[in-house]
N, C-alpha and C positions, 0 to 999 in steps of 0.2 A: 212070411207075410205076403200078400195079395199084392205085385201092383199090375196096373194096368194103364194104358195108353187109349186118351180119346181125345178129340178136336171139339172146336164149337167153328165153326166155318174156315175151319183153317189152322186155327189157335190150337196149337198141340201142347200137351202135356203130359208129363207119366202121374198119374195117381196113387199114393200108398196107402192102402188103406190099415190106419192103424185105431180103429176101433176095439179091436179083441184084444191088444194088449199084445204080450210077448216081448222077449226078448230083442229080437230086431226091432221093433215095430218102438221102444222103446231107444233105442241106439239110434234109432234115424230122428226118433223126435226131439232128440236130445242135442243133437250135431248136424241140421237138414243141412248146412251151406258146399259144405265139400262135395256132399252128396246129389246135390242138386247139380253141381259143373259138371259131374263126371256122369254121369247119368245123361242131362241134356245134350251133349257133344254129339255133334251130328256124321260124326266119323271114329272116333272111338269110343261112342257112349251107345245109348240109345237115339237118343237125337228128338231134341223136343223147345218148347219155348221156356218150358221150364218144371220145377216139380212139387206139385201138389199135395199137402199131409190131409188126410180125412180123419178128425181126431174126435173124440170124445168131449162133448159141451155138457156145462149145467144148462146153460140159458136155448138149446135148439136143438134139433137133432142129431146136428154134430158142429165141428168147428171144421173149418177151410183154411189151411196156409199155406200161403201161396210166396216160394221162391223162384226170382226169376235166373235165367240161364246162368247169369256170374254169382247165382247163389246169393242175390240181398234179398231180403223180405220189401214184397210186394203192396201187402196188406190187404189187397182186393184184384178178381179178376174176375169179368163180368163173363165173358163164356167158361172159362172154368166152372161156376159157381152153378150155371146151366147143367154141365157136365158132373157137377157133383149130384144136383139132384135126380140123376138119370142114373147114376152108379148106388146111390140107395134105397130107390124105386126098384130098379131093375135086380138087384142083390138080396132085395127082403128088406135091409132096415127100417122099409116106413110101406107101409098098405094104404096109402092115401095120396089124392093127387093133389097135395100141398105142401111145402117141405120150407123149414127155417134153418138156414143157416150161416154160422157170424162168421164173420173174417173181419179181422182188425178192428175186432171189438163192435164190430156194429152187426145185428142180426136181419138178413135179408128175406124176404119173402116172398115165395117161390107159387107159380100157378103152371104146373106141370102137365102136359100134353102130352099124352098117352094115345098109342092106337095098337090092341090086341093084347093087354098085359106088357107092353114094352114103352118106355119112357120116349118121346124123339125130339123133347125139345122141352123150353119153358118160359112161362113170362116170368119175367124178376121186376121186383121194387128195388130200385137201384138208391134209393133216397134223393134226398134234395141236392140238387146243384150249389156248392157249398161257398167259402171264402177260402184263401189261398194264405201257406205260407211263403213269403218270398223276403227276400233279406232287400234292404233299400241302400244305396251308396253311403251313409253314414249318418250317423244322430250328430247331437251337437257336438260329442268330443270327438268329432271322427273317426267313429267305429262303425263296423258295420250294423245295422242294425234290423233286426227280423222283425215281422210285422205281417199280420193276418191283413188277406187285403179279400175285398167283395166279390165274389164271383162276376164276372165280367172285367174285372178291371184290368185293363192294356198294357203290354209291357214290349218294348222296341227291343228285340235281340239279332245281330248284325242285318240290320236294315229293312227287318220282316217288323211287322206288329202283330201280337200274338194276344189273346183272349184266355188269361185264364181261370180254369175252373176245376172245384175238386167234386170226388166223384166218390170219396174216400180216399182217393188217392190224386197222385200231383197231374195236373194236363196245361197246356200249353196248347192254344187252336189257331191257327195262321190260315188266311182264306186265298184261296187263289185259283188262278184263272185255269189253269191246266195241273192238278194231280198228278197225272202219269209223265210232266217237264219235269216234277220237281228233284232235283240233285240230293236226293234224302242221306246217301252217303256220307255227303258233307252237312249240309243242312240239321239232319237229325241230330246227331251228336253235338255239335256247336249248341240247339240249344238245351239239350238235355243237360249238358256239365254246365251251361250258363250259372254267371256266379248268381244271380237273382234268385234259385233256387236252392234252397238249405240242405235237401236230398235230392239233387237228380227231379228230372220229371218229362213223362211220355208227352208227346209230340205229335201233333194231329196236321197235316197240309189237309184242306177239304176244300173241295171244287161244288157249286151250288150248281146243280143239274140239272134242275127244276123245278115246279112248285113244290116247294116242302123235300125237294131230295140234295142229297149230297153223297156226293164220293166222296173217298178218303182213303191219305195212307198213313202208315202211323208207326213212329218209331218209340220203342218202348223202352224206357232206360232197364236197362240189364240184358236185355235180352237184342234189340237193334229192328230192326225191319223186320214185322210178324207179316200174316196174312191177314188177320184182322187182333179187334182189339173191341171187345164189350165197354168197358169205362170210358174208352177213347170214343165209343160213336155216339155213348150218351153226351160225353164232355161235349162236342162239335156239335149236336143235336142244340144243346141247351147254347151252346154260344152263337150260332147261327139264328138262334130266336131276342137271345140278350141283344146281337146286335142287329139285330131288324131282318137281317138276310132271310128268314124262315117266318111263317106263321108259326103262332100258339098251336098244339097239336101233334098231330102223330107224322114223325118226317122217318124219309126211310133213308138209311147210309148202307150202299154199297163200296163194300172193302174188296180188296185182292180175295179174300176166301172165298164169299157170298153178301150177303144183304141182311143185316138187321131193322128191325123197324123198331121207335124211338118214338114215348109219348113225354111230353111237357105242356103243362098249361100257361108256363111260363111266366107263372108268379109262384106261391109257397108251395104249391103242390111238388107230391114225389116224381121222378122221371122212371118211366116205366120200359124194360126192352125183350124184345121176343124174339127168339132165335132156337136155331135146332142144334144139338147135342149128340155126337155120333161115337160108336167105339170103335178101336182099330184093332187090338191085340188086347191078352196077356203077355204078359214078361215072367219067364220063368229064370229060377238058375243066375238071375243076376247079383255079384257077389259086392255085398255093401261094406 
């Protein structure tokens, strides 16, 4: 089977591409989590943020599953998903510069950006800025109890206030005065295991830089401090506007990788993000 290794501003991944079926290609979709650790390891693996199945859909052109470095299911990865439609463009599976594809059940769509026959990037419908699950201190018998809460709504974890918002997946947005102070070592992790979250959830510090812009850095549960993060700059994008800091519109976030640019209207409309999609290698001869 095919894999290969591409970035979206930083955001590494190995891709497997298990469309044609086969033997392995069957073996890895069956069991991705071990394979994902041992694969990602930046010293005895390949070394990546995490790994990617390209699978066979009814509902799109393919499906996207996305495990991050300690091997749990992701659900969604906003430059991966970039990166996937460059590896189908660019491979043959689709002769068109439009491309659908689901991850975590929900089908993304793709307006791909091509120069000479070669894919270099894509805008995605990332969907709407969504409602959170987060578990609350306890119901009336004192239990803990989970509860979908509105996107936007605040949650104090060791002494930050955090915004969050789903994106398909879990986010966590803390705003602050300087980015590159923040102790994300300790920081990230603190509120990623935070018990308010039912699975873990990525973690945005964003610094507002100017009209409509934000830095960010962003720790990704499973994986820890990437270089950038697609859901994490729509997540900060849309909570920098929920809470006043941003204009409705198109705000750009630059991450450690490079810069994505981010549209919200800032009511029901979908959030839109555009970024560039690069390959690094094949990977041959790696033994699963």
């Amino acid at each position: 089977m095919k894999l290969v290794k591409m970035h979206g501003i930083g955001n590494d991944y190995i891709f497997a591409d298990c469309l044609g079926g086969g033997e392995n290609a069957k073996k890895l979709a069956a069991d991705p989590h071990e394979f994902a650790v041992k694969i990602s390891d930046r010293h005895t693996g390949v070394g990546s943020d995490g790994l990617i199945l390209i699978c066979p859909s009814d509902n799109a052109d393919c499906e996207m599953r996305v495990y991050n470095a300690d091997g749990s299911y992701a659900y969604m990865c906003g430059n991966g998903v970039r990166c996937v439609g460059k590896y189908l463009y660019d491979n043959g599976y689709i002769n068109k510069d439009t491309a659908d594809i689901e991850s975590g059940g929900k089908v993304r769509h793709l307006k791909l950006i091509t120069e000479n026959g070669v894919c270099t990037g894509a805008r995605v419908n990332m969907g709407k800025p969504s409602e959170m699950d987060v578990i609350l201190p306890s119901d009336e018998g004192g239990k803990a109890c989970a509860q979908k809460k509105e996107a936007g709504y605040t949650a104090e974890i060791k002494g930050r206030e955090y915004t969050l918002v789903s994106m398909g997946n879990p986010h966590a947005v803390t705003f602050t005065d300087s980015a590159d102070a923040v102790e994300i070592e300790k920081a990230g992790p603190e509120a990623e295991h935070d018990a308010i979250f039912p699975d873990r959830a990525n973690i945005e510090f964003a610094e507002v830089t100017g009209p409509n812009a934000l830095k960010m850095r962003v720790w990704e549960r499973g994986s820890g401090e990437t270089m950038a993060c697609g859901t994490g700059a729509c997540a900060a994008a849309a909570a920098s506007i929920i809470k006043g800091r941003c204009r409705p519109g198109k705000v750009t976030v630059e991450l450690k990788g490079g810069t994505l640019v981010t549209e919200w209207d800032g009511k029901d409309g979908d959030v839109y993000m555009t970024g560039p999609a690069e390959y690094i290698c094949e990977i041959n001869n790696f033994k699963i």
